[in-house]
Every structure is written in C-alpha cells, then in structure tokens.
PDB file with SEQRES, HELIX, SHEET and CRYST1 records, atoms N, CA, C and O in Angstrom:
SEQRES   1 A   65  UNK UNK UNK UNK UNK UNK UNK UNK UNK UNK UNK UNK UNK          
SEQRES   2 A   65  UNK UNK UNK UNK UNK UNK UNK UNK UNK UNK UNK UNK UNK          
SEQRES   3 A   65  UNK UNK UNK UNK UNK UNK UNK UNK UNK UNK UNK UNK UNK          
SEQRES   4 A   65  UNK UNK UNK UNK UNK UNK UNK UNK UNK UNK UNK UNK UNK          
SEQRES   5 A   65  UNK UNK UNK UNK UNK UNK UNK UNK UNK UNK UNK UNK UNK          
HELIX    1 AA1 UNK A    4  UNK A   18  1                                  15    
HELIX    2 AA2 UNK A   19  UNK A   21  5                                   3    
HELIX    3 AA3 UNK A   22  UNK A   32  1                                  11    
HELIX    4 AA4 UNK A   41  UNK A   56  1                                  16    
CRYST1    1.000    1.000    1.000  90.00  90.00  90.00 P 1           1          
ATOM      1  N   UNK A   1       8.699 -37.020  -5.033  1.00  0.00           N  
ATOM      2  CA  UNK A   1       7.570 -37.903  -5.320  1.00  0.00           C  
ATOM      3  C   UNK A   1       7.134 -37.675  -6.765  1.00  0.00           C  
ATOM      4  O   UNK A   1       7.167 -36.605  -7.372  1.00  0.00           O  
ATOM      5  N   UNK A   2       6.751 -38.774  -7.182  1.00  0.00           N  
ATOM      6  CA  UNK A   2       6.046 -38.517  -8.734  1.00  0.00           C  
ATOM      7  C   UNK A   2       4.880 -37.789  -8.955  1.00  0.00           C  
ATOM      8  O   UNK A   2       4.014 -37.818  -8.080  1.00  0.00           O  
ATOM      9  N   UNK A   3       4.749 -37.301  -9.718  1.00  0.00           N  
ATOM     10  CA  UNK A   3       3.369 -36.992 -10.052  1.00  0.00           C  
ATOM     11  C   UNK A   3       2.226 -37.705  -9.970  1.00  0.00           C  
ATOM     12  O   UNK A   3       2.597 -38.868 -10.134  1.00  0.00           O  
ATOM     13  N   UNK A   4       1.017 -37.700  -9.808  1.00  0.00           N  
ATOM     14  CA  UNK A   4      -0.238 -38.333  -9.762  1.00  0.00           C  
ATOM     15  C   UNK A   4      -0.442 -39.314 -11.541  1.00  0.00           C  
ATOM     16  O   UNK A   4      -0.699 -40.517 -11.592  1.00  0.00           O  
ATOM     17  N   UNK A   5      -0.239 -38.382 -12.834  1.00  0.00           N  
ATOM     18  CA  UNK A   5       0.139 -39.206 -13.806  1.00  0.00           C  
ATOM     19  C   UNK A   5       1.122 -40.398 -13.904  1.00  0.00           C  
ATOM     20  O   UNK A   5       0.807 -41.510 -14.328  1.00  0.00           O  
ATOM     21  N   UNK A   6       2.481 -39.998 -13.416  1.00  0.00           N  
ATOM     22  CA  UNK A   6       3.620 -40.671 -13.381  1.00  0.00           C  
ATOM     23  C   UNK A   6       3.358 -41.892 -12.464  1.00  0.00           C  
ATOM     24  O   UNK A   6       3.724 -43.000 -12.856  1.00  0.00           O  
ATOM     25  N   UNK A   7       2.565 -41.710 -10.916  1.00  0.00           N  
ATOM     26  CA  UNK A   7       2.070 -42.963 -10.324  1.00  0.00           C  
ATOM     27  C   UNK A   7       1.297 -43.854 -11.195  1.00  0.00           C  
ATOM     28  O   UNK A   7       1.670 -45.021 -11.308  1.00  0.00           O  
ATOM     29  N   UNK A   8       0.129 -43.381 -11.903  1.00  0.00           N  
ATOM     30  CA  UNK A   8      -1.042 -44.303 -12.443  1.00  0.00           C  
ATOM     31  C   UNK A   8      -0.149 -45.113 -13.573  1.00  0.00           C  
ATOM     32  O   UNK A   8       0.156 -46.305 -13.619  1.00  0.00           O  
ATOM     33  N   UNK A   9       0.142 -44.076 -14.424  1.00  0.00           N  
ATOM     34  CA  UNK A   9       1.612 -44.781 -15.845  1.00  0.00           C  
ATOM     35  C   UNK A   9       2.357 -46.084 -14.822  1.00  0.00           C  
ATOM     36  O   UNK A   9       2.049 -47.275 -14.864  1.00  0.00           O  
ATOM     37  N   UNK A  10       3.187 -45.575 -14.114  1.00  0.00           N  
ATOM     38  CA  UNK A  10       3.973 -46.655 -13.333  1.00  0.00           C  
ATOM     39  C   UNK A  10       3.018 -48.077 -13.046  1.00  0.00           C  
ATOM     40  O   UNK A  10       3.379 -49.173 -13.476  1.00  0.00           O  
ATOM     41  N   UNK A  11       2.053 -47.930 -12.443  1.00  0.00           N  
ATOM     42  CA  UNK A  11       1.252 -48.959 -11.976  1.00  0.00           C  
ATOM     43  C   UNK A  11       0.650 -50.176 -13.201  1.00  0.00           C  
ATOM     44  O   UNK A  11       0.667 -51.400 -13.068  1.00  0.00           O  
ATOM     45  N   UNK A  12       0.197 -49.473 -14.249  1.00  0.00           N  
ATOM     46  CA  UNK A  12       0.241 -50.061 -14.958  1.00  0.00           C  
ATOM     47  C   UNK A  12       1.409 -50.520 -15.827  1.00  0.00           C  
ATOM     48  O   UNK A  12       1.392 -51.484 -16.592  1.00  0.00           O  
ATOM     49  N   UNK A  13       2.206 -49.867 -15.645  1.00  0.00           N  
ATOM     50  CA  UNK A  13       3.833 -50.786 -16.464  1.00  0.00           C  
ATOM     51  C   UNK A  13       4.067 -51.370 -15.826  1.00  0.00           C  
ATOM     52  O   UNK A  13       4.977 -52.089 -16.238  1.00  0.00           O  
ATOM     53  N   UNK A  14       3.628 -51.703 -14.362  1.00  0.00           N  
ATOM     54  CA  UNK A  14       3.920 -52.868 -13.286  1.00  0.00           C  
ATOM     55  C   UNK A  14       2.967 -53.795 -13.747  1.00  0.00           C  
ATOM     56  O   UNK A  14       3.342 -54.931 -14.035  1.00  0.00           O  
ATOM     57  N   UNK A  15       1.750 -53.461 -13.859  1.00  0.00           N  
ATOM     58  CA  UNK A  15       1.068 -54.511 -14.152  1.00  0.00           C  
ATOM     59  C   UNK A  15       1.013 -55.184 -15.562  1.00  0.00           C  
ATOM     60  O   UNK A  15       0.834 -56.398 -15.659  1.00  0.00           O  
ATOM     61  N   UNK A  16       1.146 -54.502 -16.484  1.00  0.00           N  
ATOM     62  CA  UNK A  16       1.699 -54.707 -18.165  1.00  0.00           C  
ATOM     63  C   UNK A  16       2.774 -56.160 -17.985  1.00  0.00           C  
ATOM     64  O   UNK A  16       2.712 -57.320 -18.394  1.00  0.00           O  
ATOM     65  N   UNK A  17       3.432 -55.629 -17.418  1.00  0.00           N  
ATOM     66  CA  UNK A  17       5.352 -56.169 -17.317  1.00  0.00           C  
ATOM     67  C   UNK A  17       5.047 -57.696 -16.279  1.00  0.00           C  
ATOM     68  O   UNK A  17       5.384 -58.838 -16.590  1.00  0.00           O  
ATOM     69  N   UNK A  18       4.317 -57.265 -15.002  1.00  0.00           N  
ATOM     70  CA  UNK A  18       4.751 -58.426 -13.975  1.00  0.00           C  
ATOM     71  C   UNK A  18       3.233 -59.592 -14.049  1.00  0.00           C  
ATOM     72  O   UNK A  18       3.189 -60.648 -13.418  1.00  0.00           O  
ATOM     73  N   UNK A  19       1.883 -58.977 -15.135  1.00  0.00           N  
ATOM     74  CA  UNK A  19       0.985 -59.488 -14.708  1.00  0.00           C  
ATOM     75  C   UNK A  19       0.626 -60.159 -13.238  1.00  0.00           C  
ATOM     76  O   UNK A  19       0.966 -59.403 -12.328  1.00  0.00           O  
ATOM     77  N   UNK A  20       0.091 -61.249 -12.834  1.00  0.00           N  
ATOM     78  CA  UNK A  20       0.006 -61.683 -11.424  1.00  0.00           C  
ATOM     79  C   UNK A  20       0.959 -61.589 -10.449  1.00  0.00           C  
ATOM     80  O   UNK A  20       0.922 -61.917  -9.263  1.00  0.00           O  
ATOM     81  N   UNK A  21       1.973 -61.006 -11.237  1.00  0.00           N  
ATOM     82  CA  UNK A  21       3.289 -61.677  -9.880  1.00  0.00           C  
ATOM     83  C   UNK A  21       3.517 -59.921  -9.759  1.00  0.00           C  
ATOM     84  O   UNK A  21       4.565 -59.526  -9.249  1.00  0.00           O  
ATOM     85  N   UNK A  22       2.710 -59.129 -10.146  1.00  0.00           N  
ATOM     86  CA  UNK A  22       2.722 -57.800 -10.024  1.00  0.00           C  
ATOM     87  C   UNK A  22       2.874 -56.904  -8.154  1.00  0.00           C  
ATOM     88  O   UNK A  22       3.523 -55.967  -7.688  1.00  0.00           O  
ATOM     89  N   UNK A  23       1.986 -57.766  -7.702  1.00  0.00           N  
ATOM     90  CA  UNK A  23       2.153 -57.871  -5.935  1.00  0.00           C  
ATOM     91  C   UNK A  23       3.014 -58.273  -5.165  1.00  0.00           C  
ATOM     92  O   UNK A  23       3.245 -57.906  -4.012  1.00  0.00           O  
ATOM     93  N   UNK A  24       3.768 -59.432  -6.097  1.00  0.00           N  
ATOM     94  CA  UNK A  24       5.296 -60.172  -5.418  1.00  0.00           C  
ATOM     95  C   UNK A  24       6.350 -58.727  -6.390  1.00  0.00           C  
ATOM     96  O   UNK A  24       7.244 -58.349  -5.633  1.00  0.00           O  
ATOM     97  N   UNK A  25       6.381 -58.133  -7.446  1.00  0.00           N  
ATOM     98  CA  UNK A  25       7.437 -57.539  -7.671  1.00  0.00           C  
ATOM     99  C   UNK A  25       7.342 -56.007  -6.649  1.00  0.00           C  
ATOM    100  O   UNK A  25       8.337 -55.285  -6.589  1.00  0.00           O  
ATOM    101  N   UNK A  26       6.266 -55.700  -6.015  1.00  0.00           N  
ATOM    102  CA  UNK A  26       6.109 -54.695  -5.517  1.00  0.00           C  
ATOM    103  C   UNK A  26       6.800 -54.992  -4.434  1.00  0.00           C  
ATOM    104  O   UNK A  26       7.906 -54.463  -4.322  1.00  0.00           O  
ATOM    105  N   UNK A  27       6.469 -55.624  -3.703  1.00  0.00           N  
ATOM    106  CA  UNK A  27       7.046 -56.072  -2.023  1.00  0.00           C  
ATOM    107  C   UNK A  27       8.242 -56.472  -2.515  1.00  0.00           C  
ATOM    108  O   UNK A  27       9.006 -56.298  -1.566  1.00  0.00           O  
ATOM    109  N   UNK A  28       8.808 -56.862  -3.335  1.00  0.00           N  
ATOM    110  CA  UNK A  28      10.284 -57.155  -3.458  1.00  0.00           C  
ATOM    111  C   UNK A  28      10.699 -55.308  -3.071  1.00  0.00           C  
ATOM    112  O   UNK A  28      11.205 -54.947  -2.009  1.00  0.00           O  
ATOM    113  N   UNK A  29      10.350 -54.437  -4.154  1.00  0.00           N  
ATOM    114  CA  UNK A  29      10.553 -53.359  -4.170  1.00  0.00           C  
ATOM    115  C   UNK A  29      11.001 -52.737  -3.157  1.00  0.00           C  
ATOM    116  O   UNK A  29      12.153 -52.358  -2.940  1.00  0.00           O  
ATOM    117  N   UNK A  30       9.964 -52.619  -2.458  1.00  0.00           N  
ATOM    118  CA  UNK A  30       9.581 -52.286  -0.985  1.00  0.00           C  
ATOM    119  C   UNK A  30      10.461 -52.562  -0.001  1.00  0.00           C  
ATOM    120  O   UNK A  30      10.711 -51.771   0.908  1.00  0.00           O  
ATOM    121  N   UNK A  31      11.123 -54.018  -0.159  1.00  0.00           N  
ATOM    122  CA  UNK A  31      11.642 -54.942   0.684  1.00  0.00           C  
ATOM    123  C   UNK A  31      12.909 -54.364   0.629  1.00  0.00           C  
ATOM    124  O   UNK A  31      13.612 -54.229   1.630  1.00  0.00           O  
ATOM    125  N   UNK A  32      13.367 -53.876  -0.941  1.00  0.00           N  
ATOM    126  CA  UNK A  32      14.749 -53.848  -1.076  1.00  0.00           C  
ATOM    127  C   UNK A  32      15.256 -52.322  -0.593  1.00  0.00           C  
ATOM    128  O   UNK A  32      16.281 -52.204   0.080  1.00  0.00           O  
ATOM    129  N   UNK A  33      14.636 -51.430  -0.901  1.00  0.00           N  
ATOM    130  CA  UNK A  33      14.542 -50.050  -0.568  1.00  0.00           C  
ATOM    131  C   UNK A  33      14.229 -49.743   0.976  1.00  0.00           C  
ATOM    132  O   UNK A  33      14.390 -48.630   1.478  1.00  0.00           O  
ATOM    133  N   UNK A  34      13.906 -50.521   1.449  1.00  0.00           N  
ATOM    134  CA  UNK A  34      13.336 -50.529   3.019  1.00  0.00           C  
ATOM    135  C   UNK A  34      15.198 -51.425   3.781  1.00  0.00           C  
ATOM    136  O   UNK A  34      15.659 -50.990   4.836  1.00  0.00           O  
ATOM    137  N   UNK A  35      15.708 -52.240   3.239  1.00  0.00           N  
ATOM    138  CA  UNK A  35      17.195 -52.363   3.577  1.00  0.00           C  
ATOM    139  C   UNK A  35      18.049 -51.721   3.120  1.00  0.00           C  
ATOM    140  O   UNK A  35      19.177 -52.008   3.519  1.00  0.00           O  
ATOM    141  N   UNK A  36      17.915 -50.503   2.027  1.00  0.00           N  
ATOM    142  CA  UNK A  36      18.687 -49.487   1.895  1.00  0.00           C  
ATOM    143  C   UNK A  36      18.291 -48.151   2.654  1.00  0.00           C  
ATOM    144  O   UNK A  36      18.878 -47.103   2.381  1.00  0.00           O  
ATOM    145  N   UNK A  37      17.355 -48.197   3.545  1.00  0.00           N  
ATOM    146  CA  UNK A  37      16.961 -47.239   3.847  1.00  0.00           C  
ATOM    147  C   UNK A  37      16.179 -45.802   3.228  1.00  0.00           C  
ATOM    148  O   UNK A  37      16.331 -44.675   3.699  1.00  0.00           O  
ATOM    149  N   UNK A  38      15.311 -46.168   2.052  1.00  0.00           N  
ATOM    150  CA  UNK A  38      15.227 -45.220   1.158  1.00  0.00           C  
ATOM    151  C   UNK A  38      13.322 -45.168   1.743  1.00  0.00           C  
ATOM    152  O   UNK A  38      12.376 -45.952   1.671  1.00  0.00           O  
ATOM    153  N   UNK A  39      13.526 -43.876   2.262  1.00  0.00           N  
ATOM    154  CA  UNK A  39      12.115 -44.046   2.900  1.00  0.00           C  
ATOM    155  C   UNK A  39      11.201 -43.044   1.680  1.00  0.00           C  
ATOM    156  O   UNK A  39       9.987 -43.167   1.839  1.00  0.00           O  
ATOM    157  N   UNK A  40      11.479 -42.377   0.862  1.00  0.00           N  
ATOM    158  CA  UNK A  40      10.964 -41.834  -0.392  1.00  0.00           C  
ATOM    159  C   UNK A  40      10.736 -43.229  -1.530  1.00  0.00           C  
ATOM    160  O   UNK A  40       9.745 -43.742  -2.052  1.00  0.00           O  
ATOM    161  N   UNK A  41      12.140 -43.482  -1.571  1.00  0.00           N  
ATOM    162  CA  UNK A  41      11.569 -44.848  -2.732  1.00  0.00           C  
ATOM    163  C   UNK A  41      10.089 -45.480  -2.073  1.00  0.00           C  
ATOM    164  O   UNK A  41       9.050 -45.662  -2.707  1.00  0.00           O  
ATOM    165  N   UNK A  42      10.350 -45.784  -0.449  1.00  0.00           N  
ATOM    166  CA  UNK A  42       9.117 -46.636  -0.370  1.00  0.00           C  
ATOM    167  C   UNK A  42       7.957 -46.017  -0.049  1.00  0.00           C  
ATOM    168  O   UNK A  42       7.056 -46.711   0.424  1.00  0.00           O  
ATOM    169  N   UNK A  43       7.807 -44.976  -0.192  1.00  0.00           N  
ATOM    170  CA  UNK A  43       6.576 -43.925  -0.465  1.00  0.00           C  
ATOM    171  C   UNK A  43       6.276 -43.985  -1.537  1.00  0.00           C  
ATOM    172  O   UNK A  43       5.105 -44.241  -1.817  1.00  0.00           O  
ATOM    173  N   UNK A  44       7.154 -43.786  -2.445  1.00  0.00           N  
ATOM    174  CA  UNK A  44       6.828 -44.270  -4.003  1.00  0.00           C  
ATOM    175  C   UNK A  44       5.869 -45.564  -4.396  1.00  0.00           C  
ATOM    176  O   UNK A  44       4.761 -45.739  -4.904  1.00  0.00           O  
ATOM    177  N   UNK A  45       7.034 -46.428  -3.821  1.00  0.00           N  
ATOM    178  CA  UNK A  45       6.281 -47.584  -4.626  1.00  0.00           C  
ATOM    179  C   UNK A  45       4.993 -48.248  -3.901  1.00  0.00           C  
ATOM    180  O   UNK A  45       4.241 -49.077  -4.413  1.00  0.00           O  
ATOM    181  N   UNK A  46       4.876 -47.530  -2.187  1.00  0.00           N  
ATOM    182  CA  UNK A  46       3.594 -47.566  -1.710  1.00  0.00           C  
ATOM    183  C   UNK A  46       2.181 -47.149  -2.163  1.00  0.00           C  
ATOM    184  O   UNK A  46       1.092 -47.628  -1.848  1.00  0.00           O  
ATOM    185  N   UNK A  47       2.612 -45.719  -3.315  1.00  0.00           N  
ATOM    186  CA  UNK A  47       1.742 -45.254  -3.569  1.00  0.00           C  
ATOM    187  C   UNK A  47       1.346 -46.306  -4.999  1.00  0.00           C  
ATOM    188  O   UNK A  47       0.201 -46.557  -5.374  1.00  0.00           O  
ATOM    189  N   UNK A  48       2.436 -46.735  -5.545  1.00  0.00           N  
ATOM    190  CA  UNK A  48       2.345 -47.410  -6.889  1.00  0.00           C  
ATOM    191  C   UNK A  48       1.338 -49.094  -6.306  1.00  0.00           C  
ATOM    192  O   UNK A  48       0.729 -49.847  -7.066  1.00  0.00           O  
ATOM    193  N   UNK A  49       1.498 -49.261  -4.581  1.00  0.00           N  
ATOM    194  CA  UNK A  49       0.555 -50.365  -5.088  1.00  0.00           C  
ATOM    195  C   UNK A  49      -0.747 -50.027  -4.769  1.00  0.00           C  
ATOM    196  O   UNK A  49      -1.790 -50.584  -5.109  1.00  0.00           O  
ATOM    197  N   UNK A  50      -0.575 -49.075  -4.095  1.00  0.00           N  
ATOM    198  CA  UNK A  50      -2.385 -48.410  -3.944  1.00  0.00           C  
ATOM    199  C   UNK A  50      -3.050 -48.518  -5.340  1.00  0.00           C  
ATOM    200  O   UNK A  50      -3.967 -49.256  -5.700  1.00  0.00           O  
ATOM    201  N   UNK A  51      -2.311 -47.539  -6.068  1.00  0.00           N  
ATOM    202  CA  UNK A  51      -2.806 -47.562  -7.721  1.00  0.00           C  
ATOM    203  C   UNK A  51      -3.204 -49.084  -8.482  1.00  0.00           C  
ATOM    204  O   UNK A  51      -4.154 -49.276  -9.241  1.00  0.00           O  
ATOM    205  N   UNK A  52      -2.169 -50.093  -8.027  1.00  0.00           N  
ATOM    206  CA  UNK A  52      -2.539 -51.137  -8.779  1.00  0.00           C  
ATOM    207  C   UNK A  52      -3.720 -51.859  -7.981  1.00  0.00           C  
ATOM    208  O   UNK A  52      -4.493 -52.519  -8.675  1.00  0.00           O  
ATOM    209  N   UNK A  53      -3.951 -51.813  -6.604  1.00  0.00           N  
ATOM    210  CA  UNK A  53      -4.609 -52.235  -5.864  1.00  0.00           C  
ATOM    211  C   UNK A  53      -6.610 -51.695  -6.893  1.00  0.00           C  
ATOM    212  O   UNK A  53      -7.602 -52.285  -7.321  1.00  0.00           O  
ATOM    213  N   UNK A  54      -6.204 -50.598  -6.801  1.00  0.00           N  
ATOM    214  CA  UNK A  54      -7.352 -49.541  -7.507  1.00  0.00           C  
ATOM    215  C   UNK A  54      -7.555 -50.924  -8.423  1.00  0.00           C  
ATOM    216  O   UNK A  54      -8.149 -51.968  -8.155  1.00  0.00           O  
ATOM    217  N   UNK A  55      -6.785 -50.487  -9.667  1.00  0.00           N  
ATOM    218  CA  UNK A  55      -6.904 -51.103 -11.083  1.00  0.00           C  
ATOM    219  C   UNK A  55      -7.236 -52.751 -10.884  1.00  0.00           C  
ATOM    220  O   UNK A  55      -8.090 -53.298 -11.582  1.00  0.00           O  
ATOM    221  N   UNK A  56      -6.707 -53.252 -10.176  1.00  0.00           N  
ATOM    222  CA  UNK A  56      -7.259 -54.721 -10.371  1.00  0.00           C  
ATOM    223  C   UNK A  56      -8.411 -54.969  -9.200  1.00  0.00           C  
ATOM    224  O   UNK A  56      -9.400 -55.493  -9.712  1.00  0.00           O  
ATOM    225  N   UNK A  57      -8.525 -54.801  -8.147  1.00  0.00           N  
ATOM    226  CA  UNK A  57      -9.682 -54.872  -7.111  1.00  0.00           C  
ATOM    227  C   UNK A  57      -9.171 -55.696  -6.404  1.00  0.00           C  
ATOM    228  O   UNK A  57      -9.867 -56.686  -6.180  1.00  0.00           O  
ATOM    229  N   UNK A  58      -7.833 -55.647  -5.793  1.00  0.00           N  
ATOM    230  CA  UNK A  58      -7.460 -56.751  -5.339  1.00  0.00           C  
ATOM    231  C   UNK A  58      -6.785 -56.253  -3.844  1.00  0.00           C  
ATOM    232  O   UNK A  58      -5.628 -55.904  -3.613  1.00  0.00           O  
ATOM    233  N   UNK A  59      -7.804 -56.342  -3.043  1.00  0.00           N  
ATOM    234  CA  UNK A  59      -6.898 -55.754  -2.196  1.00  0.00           C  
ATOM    235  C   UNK A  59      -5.697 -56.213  -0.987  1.00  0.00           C  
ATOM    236  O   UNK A  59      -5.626 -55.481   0.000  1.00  0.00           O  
ATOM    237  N   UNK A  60      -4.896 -57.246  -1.059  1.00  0.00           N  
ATOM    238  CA  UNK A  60      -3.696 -57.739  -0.525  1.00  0.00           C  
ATOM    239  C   UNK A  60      -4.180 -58.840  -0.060  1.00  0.00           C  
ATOM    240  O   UNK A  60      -3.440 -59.795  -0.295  1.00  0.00           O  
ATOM    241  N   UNK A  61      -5.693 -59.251   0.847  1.00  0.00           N  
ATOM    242  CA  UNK A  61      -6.111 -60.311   1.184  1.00  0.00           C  
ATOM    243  C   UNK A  61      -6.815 -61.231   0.580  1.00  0.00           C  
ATOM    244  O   UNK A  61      -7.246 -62.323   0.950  1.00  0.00           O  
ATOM    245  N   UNK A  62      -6.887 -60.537  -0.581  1.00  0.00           N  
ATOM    246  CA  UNK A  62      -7.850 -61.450  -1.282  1.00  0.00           C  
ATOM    247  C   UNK A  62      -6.848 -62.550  -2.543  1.00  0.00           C  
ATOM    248  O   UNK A  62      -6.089 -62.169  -3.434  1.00  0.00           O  
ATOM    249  N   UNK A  63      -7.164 -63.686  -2.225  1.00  0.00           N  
ATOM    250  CA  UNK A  63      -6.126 -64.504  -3.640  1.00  0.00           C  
ATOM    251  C   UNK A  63      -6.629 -64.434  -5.023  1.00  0.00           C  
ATOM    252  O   UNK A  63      -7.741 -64.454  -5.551  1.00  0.00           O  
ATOM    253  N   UNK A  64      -5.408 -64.345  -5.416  1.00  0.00           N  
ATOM    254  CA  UNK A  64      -5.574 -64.122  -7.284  1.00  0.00           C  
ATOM    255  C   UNK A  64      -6.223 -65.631  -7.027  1.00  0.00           C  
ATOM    256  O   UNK A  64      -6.189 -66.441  -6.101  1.00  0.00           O  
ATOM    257  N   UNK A  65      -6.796 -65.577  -8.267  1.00  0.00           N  
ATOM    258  CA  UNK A  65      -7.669 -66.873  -8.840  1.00  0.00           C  
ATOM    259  C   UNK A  65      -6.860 -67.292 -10.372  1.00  0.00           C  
ATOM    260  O   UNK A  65      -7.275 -68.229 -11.053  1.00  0.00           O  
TER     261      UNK A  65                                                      
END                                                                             
C-alpha cells in the first residue's frame, strides 16, 4: 500500500490530469484491476477515491454541475 503522502499526491494527479471525468477514470481503474484480480491495486485506488472524494466534496451521489 502507498503511503498516506503518496495517496493524497496520487489523488490529486487524478484530479489535475482527469478533471470531472476524474470519478469515471477511477471506476475504470477499479473495474479493470477487479477483472485481473488484483485485490491490493483495488485497495489502492479505493483509497485514492476516498481522497478525491475529501478534496472535491463530492460524494458519488451527488452530480457534478
């Protein structure tokens, strides 16, 4: 697992890089690592959308505007 730095850094180079579609590149993530069976990757990038979840206030149910 990454570090607590290395998560927050990540989250925002997700969000830097994918702006709005930052939530669709995560679940791709997720999606793809979850048919390779990589149950660490998707701990990873679970934790990476918590973090972005934090940073924008957005929490999965609510629609971007």
């Amino acid at each position: 697992m990454l570090s607590e730095w290395e998560l927050w850094a990540c989250a925002n180079q997700v969000l830097t890089t994918h702006g709005d579609n930052a939530p669709l590149h995560v679940a791709e993530q997720i999606g793809a690592l979850a048919l390779a069976g990589d149950e660490a990757g998707i701990q990873t990038w679970q934790a990476i959308a918590r973090r972005i979840t934090q940073l924008t206030g957005i929490d999965g149910d609510t629609p971007l505007q």
